[in-house]
C-alpha positions in Angstrom: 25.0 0.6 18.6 21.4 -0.6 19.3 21.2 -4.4 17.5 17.6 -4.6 15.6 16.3 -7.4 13.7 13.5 -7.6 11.8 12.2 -11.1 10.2 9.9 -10.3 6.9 9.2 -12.0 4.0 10.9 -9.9 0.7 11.9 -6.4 0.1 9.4 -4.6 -1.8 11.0 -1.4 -2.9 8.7 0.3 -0.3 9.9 -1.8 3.1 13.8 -0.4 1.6 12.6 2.9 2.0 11.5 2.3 5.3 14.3 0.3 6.7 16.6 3.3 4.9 14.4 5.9 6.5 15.4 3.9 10.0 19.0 3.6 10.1 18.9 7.5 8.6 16.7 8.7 11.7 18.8 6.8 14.2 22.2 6.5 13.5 22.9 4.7 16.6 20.8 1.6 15.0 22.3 -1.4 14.2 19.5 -2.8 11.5 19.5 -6.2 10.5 16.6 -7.7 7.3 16.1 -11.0 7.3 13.9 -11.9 3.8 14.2 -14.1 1.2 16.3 -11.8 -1.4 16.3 -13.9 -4.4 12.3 -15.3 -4.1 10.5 -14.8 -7.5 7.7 -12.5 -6.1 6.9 -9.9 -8.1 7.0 -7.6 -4.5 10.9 -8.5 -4.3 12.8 -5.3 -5.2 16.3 -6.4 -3.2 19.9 -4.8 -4.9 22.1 -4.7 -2.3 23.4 -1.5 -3.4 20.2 0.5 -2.6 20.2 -1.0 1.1 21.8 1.2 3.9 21.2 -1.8 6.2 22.4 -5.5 6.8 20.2 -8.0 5.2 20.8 -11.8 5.8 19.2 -14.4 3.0 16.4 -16.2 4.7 14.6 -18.5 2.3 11.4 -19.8 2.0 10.0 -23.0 1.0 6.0 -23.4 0.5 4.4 -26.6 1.3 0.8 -26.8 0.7 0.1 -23.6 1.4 2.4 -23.2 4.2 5.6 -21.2 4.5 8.7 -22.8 6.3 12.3 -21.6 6.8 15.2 -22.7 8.9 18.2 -21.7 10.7 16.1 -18.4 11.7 17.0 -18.9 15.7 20.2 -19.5 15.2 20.9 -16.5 12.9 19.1 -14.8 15.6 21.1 -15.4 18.1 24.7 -15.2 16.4 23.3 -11.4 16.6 22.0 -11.1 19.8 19.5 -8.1 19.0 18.0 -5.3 21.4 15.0 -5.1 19.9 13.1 -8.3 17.4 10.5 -7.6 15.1 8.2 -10.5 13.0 5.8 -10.1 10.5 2.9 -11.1 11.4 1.8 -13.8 8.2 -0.3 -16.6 9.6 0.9 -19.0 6.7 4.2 -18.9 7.6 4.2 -22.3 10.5 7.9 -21.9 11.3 7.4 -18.4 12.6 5.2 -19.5 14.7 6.6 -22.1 16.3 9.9 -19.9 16.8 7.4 -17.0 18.5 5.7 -19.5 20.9 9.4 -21.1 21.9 10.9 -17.6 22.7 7.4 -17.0 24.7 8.1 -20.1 26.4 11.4 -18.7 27.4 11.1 -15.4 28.4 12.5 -13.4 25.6 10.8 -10.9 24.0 9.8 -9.7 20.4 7.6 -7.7 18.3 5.3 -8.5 15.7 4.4 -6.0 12.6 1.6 -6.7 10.6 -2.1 -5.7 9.4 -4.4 -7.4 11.8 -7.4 -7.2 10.2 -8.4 -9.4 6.7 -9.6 -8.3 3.6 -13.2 -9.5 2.8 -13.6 -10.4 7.2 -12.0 -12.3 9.4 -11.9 -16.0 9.4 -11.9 -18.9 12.6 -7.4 -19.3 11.6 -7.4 -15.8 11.6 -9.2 -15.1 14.6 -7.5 -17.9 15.9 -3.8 -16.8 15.1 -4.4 -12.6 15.9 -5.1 -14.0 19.6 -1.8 -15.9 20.0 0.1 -13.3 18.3 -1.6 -10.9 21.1 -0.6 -13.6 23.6 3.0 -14.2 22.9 3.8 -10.7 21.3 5.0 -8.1 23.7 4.0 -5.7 21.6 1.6 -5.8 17.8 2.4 -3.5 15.7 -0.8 -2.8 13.4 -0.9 -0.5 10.1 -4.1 1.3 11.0 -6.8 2.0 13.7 -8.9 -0.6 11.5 -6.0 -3.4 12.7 -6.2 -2.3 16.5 -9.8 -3.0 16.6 -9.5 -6.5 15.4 -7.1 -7.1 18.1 -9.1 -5.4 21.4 -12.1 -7.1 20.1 -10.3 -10.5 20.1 -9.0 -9.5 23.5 -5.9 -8.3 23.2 -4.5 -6.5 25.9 -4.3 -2.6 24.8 -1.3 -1.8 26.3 0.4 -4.5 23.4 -1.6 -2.9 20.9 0.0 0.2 18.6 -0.2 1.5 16.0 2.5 3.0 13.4 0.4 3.8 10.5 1.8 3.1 6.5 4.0 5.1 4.3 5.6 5.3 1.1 8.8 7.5 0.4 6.6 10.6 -0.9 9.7 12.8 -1.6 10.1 10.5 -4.9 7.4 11.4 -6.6 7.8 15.2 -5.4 11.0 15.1 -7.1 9.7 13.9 -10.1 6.8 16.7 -10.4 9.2 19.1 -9.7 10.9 18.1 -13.2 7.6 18.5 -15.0 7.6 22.1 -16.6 4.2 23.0 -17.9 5.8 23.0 -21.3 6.8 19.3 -21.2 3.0 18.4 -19.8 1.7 19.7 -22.5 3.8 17.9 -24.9 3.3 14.7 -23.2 -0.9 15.3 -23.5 -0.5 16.0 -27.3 1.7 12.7 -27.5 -1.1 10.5 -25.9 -3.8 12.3 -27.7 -5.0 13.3 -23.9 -4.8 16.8 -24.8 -7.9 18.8 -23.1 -9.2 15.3 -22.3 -10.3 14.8 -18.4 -8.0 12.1 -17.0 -9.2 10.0 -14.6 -6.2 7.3 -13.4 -5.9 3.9 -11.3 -2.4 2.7 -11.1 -2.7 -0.5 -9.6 -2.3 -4.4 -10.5 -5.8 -5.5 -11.6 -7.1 -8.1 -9.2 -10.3 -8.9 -8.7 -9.9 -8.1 -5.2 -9.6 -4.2 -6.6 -12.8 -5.0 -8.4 -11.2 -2.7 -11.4 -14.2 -3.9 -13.3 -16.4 -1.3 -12.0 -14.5 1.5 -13.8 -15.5 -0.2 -17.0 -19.2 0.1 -15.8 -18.8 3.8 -15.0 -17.1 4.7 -18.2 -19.8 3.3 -20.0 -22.4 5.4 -18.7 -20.2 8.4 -18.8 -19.6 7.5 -22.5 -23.5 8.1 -22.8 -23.4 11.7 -22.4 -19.5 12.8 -22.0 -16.6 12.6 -24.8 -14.2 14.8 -22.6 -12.9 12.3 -19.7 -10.3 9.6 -20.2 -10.1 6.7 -17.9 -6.5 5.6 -17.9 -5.8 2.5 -16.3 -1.8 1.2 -15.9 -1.1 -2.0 -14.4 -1.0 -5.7 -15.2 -2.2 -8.5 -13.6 -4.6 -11.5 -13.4 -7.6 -9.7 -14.5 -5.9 -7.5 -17.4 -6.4 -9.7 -20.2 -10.2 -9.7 -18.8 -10.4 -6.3 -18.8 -9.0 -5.6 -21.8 -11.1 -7.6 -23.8 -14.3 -5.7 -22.2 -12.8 -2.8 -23.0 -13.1 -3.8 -26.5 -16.5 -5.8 -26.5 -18.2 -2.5 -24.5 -16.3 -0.4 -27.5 -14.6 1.6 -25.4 -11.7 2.2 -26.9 -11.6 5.7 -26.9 -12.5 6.8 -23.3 -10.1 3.6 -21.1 -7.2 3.5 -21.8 -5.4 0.2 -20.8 -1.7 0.9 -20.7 -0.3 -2.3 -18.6 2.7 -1.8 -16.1 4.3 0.9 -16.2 7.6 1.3 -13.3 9.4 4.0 -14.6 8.4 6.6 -11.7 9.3 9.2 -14.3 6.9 8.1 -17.0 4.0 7.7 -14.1 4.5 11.1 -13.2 3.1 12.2 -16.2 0.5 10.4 -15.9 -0.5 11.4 -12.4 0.5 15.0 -13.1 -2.2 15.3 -16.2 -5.0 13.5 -14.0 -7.7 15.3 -12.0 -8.9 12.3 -9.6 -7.7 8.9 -8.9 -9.7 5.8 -8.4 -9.4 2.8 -6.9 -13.1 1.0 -6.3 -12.3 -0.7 -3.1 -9.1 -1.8 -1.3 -6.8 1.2 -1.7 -3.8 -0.3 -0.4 -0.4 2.1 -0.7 -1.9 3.2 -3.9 -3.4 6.4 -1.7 0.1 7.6 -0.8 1.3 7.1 -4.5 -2.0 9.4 -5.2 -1.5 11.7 -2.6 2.2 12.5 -3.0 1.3 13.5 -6.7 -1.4 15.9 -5.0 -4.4 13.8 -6.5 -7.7 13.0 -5.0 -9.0 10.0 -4.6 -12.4 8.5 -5.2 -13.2 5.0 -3.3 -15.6 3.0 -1.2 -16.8 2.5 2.4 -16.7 -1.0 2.7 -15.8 -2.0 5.9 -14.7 -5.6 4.8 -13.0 -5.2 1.6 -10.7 -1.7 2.5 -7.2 -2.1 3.5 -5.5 -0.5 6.3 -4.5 2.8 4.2 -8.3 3.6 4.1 -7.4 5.3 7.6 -5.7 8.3 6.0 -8.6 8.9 3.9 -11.3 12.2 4.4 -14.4 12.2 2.9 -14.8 15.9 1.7 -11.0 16.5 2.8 -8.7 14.8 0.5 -10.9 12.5 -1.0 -14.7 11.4 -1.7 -16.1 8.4 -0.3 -19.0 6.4 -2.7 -21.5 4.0 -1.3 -20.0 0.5 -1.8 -21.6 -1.3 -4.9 -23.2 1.7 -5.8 -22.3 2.3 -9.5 -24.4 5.9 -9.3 -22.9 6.8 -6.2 -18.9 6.1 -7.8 -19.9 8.1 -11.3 -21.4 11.0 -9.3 -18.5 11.6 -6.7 -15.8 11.0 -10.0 -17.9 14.0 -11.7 -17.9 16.4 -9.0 -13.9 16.6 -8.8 -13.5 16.6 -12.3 -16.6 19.5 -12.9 -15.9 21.5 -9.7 -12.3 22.9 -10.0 -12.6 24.8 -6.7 -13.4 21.1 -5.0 -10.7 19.8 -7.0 -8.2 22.4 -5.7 -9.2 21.9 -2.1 -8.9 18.0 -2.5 -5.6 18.3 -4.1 -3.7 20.4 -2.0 -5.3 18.5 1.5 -4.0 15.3 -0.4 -0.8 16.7 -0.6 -0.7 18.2 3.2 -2.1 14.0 4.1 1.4 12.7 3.3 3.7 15.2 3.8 2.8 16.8 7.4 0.6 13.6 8.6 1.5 10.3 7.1 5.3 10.7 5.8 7.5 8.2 5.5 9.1 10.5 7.8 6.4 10.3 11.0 5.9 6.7 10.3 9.8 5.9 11.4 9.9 7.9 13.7 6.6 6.4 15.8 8.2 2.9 15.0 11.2 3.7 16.1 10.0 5.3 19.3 8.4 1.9 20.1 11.4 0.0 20.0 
């Protein structure tokens, strides 16, 4: 058996697919999580009895905006793993240190993480990307948008690679495949969405998401359109916000603001009666949630403000790109999926095709593995 370790921060329900996925693929791996199982992030998903691999409690204490944890090199070592993966956070201090010491002595490690920042790069970030690419022997990045950062920080390219992002799309497939047309109907009729255009974000509302633009679009389509729904579930720092201009802009009736919603069952209703999804800017694993539900998606071009996911994105393939801050541009590339069924079609089943054949949960592992 093949010892792996990986060092991350929690399990969010998505990394347990992936380190699931793993140890499935490659039976002859020996998988070992370290993360801090009982933090309070909403992100931390650990049960113990959903995890098909080892995973060792490694808390973390925050200091000033710092993360520190001990004991990591000696857990390490009492393993003594073939392959050792980091992810890349440059907050996290004692990381750090650990990655230049093992630099300093010869052994060798990996280090996962995004590689580029939302909103630009900064001097620390700059500044901590290049010694990653320095002590690293290898960086694995999420997207092309990642490997950029690196070469043009100067990062050797034979460290630099790239294993894409994933979500386990076979659970929301199994989920649609419960949905008889009889029960979608009923479920319209109960959320008065019957012959209503739904147009749905699922998302945490943060102002990074600048969800706030949806309101401005619905209001203009309010103008001239009483047959399109905006339906927005998630919670978050900016709900309370939103909600409150929801009902100052009296727009009751056309946004919907349902708040979290984690039943995958109950979302898949909800995906299953929309005709586009939208996200403003920063798409994030939001797209594969989309796209496993066969929905398109409508989004910026903003080179600073995406997020790696942005990669898997076609203009005019599986999705439809709008001009950054351009409220005209969002409205008119929301209308044309939800007036052009042909388009719609087309979008739907390429967004579908996107996460099953190119960017599955499936081809993700298996590149990461193959890098090991």
């Amino acid at each position: 058996m093949r010892k792996v370790v990986v060092v991350t921060n929690v399990l969010a329900h998505y990394q347990i697919d992936f380190f699931n996925k793993l140890v499935e693929i490659d039976n002859n791996i020996d998988l070992t999580v370290f993360a801090d199982i009982y933090s309070d992030s909403a992100l931390n998903n650990y049960k113990e009895n959903i995890c098909k691999f080892n995973v060792i409690n490694s808390p973390m204490k925050k200091t000033k905006g710092l993360i520190f944890r001990s004991s990591l090199n000696k857990k390490i070592n009492s393993i003594n793993p073939v392959s050792l993966i980091f992810y890349g956070n440059p907050r996290e201090f004692s990381l750090s240190i650990l990655m230049a010491y093992y630099w300093l002595i010869g052994r060798k490690f990996y280090v996962h993480g995004m590689f580029h920042r939302i909103g630009g790069q900064t001097l620390f970030s700059k500044i901590y990307y290049r010694f990653i690419g320095l002590v690293a022997d290898k960086c694995f990045t999420y997207s092309r948008k990642g490997a950029e950062v690196l070469l043009g920080l100067g990062v050797d390219y034979h460290k630099v690679k790239i294993v894409g992002t994933a979500i386990d799309e076979k659970k929301s497939m199994h989920y649609t495949n419960k949905i008889t047309n009889e029960k979608l109907i009923n479920f319209k009729k109960n959320n008065g969405i019957l012959n209503k255009k739904i147009v749905l974000q699922v998302v945490r509302l943060s102002k990074i998401k600048k969800p706030d633009m949806i309101l401005i679009v619905a209001e203009e389509i309010k103008k001239s359109r009483s047959d399109i729904v905006f339906v927005l579930i998630g919670g978050g720092e900016m709900y309370d916000e939103m909600m409150s201009k929801v009902k100052q802009l009296g727009l009751e009736n056309i946004v919907l603001m349902l708040g979290p919603i984690y039943d995958e069952e109950v979302l898949s209703y909800w995906f299953k009666s929309a005709k586009v999804f939208v996200m403003p800017t920063c798409i994030g694993l939001s797209a594969h949630h989309a796209f496993s539900y066969s929905l398109p998606i409508v989004t910026d071009d903003d080179l600073l403000e995406q997020a790696s996911e942005f990669d898997m994105l076609s203009n005019g393939l599986n999705s439809l790109i709008y001009e950054a801050g351009n409220v005209d541009s969002f409205k008119a590339k929301i209308l044309a999926i939800i007036d052009d069924d042909i388009l719609q079609v087309f979008l739907s089943r390429n967004a579908l095709h996107t996460v099953t054949e190119v960017n599955s949960l499936d081809s993700k592992c298996r590149k990461y593995l193959s890098l090991l």
